[in-house]
C-alpha positions in Angstrom: 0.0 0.0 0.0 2.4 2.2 0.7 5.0 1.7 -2.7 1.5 2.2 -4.3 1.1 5.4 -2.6 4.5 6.4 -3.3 4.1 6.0 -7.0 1.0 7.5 -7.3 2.4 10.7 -5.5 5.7 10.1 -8.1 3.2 10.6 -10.8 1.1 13.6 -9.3 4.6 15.5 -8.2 6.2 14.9 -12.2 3.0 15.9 -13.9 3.4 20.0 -13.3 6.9 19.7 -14.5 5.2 17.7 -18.0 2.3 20.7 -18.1 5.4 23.4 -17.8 7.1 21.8 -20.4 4.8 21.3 -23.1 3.3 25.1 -22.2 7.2 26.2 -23.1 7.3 24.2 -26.2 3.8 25.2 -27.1 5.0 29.3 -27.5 8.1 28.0 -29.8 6.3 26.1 -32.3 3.8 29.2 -32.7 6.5 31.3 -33.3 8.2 29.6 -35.5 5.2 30.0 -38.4 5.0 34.2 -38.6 9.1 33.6 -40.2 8.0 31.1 -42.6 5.0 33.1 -43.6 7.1 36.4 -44.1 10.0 34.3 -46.0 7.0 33.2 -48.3 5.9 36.6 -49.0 9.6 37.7 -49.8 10.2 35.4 -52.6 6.6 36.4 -53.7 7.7 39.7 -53.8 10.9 38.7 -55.4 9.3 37.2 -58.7 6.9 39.8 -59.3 9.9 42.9 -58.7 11.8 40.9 -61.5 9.1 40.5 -63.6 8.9 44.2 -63.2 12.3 44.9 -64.2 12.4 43.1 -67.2 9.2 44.8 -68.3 11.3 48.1 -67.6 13.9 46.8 -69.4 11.7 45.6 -72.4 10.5 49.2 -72.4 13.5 50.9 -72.2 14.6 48.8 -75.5 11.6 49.6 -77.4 12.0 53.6 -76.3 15.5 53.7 -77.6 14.2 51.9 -80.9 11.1 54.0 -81.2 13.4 57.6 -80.3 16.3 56.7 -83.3 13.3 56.4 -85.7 11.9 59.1 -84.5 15.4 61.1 -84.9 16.3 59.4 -88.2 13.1 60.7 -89.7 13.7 64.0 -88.2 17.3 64.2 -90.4 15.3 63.0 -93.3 12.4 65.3 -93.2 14.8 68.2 -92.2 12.2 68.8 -89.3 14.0 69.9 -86.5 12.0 70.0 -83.2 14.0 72.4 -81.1 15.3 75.7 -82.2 15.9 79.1 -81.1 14.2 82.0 -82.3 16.4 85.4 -82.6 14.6 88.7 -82.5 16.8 92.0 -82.7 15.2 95.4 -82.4 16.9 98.2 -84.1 16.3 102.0 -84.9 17.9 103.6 -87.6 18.5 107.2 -87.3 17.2 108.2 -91.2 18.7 112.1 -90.8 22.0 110.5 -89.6 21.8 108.0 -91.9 21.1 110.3 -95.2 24.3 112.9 -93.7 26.5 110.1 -94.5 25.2 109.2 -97.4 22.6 106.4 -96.8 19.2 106.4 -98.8 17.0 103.6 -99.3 15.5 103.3 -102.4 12.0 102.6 -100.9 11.6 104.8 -97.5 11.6 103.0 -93.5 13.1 99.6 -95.9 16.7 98.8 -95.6 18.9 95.5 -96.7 21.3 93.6 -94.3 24.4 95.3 -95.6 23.2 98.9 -95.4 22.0 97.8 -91.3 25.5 96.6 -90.5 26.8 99.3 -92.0 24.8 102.0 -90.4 25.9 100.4 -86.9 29.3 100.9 -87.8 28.9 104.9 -88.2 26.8 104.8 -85.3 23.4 105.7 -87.4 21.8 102.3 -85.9 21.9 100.6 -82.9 19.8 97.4 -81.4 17.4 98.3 -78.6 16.6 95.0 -77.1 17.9 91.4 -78.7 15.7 88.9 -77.1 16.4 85.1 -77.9 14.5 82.2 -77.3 14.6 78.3 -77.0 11.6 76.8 -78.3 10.0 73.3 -78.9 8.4 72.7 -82.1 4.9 73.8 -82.1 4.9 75.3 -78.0 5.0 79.2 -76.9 7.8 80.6 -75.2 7.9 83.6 -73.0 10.6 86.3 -71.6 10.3 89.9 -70.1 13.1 92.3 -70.4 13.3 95.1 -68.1 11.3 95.8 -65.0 7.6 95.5 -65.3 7.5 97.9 -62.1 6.5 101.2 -63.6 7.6 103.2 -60.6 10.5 101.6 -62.3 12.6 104.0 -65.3 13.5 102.6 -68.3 11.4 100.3 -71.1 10.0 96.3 -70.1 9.7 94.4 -73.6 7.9 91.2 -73.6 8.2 88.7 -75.9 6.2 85.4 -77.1 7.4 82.9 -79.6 6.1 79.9 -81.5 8.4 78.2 -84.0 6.5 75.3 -86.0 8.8 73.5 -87.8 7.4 72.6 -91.4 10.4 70.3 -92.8 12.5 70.7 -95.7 14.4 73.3 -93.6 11.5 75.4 -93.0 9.8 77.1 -90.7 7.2 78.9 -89.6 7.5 81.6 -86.6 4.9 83.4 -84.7 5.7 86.0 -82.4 4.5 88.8 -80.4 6.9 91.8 -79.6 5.3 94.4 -76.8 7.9 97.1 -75.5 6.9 100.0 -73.5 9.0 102.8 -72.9 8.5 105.7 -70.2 6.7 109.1 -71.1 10.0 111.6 -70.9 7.4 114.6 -71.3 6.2 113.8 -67.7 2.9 114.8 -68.7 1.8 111.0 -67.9 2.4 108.4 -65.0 4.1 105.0 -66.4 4.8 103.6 -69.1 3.2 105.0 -72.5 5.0 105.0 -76.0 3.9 101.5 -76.8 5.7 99.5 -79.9 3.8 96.3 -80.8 4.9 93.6 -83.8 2.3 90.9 -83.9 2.6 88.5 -87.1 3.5 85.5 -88.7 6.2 84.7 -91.1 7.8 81.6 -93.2 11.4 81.3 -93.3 14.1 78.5 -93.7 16.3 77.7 -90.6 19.3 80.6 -90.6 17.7 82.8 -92.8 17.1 86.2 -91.2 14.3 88.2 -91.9 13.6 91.7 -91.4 10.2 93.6 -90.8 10.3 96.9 -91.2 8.3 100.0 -92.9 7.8 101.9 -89.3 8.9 105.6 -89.9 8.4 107.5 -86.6 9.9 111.6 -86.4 11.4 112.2 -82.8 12.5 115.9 -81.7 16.5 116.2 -80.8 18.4 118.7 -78.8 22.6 119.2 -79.7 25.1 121.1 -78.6 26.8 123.1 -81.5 28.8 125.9 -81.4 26.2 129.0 -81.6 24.1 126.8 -78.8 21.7 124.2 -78.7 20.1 122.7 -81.4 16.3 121.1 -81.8 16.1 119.3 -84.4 12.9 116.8 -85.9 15.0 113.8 -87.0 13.1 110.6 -89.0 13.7 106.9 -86.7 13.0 103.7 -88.6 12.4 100.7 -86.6 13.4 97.3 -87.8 12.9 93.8 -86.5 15.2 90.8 -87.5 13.8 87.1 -87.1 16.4 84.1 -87.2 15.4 80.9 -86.2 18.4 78.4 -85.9 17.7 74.6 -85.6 18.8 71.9 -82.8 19.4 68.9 -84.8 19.8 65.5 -83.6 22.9 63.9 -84.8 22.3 60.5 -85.9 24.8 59.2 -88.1 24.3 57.5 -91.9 21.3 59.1 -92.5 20.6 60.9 -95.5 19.3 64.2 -95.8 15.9 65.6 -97.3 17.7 67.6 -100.1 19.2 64.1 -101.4 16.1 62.1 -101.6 14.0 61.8 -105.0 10.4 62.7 -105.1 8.3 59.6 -105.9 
């Protein structure tokens, strides 16, 4: 009776220490499954990142293919679709101009040569030269000067479109607004306003000048019985040059060199 006793309180004095165990062991098999799951998700997220990158990749190859047609037939079609657009305002004194000799056959219209040579004696001078980048077919903006009018001197502002038509051409819209103070101080801001707003068709280089403006200013100078006033005759020309951005791709042949079908 007694051995029995003694075994049965061996078993009831062991079986808290099997309970303990098997509630440690229970916590470290549960644990074990949130690393497996996470490793699981990893590699998922592995396959479908690579499957991404070679779809980038793919992309990539097909961008480069599609951008050296799109360059080649650029060369070909002598389209260019960046260029910047040249604008240079100039005033030719006419009275100066005629004292040395100058006369244009058709009055306020003068060639290239007879501008650059006017400069040269000082009879013509460029007021503002704005120049712009463009991309073919968008608008592009600048301001010269200060727009503040409590500020002196004249704001110009300037808007350019360059369309590229191919074959070297193209096609240039612009708007020119310059505003220059009143010196008479009759008026507050800006008033003598110059505005060009047109259109021309030119090929890429080629300058073009607008002109036919004839304005009379009055002029004070010191001589040697006093001062002088003096009306004097001011033509205003504009210059356009657009100059192209090509895209060098090599082996191509150019517009000029391929036969009409």
């Amino acid at each position: 009776m007694r051995r029995h006793i003694a075994c049965l309180a061996a078993v009831y004095l062991a079986a808290p220490v099997v309970h303990a165990q098997t509630a440690q062991r229970i916590p470290a098999t549960f644990q074990a499954s949130p690393a497996a799951h996470a490793e699981t998700n990893s590699q998922a997220v592995d396959v479908a990142l690579q499957q991404k990158l070679e779809l980038l990749q793919q992309r990539i190859a097909e961008r480069d293919r599609l951008q050296y047609e799109i360059d080649r037939l650029i060369v070909e079609t002598q389209t260019p679709q960046r260029m910047t657009v040249y604008l240079d305002l100039v005033e030719i004194d006419v009275t100066a101009a005629e004292k040395s000799g100058f006369k244009s056959s058709t009055p306020g219209v003068w060639n290239a040569a007879q501008i650059e040579e006017l400069r040269k004696q000082g009879a013509a001078r460029s007021i503002v030269s704005p120049q712009l980048n463009a991309v073919n077919g968008q608008v592009a903006t600048s301001t010269y000067g200060s727009e503040d009018s409590a500020v002196e001197g004249p704001v110009t502002k300037v808007q350019v479109q360059g369309d590229s038509l191919g074959n070297n051409r193209v096609r240039v819209t612009f708007r020119l607004h310059r505003m220059t103070p009143d010196r008479s101080g009759k008026a507050v801001g800006r008033t003598n306003e110059f505005v060009v707003d047109t259109q021309l068709e030119t090929s890429f280089g080629e300058p073009q000048t607008l002109q036919g403006l004839r304005s009379t200013r009055t002029r004070t100078t010191r001589r040697a019985l006093g001062r002088v006033t003096e009306e004097v005759a001011i033509d205003t020309v504009l210059i356009v040059r657009a100059d192209a951005e090509v895209s060098n791709v090599g082996a191509i042949v150019p517009a000029t060199a391929i036969s009409p079908r």
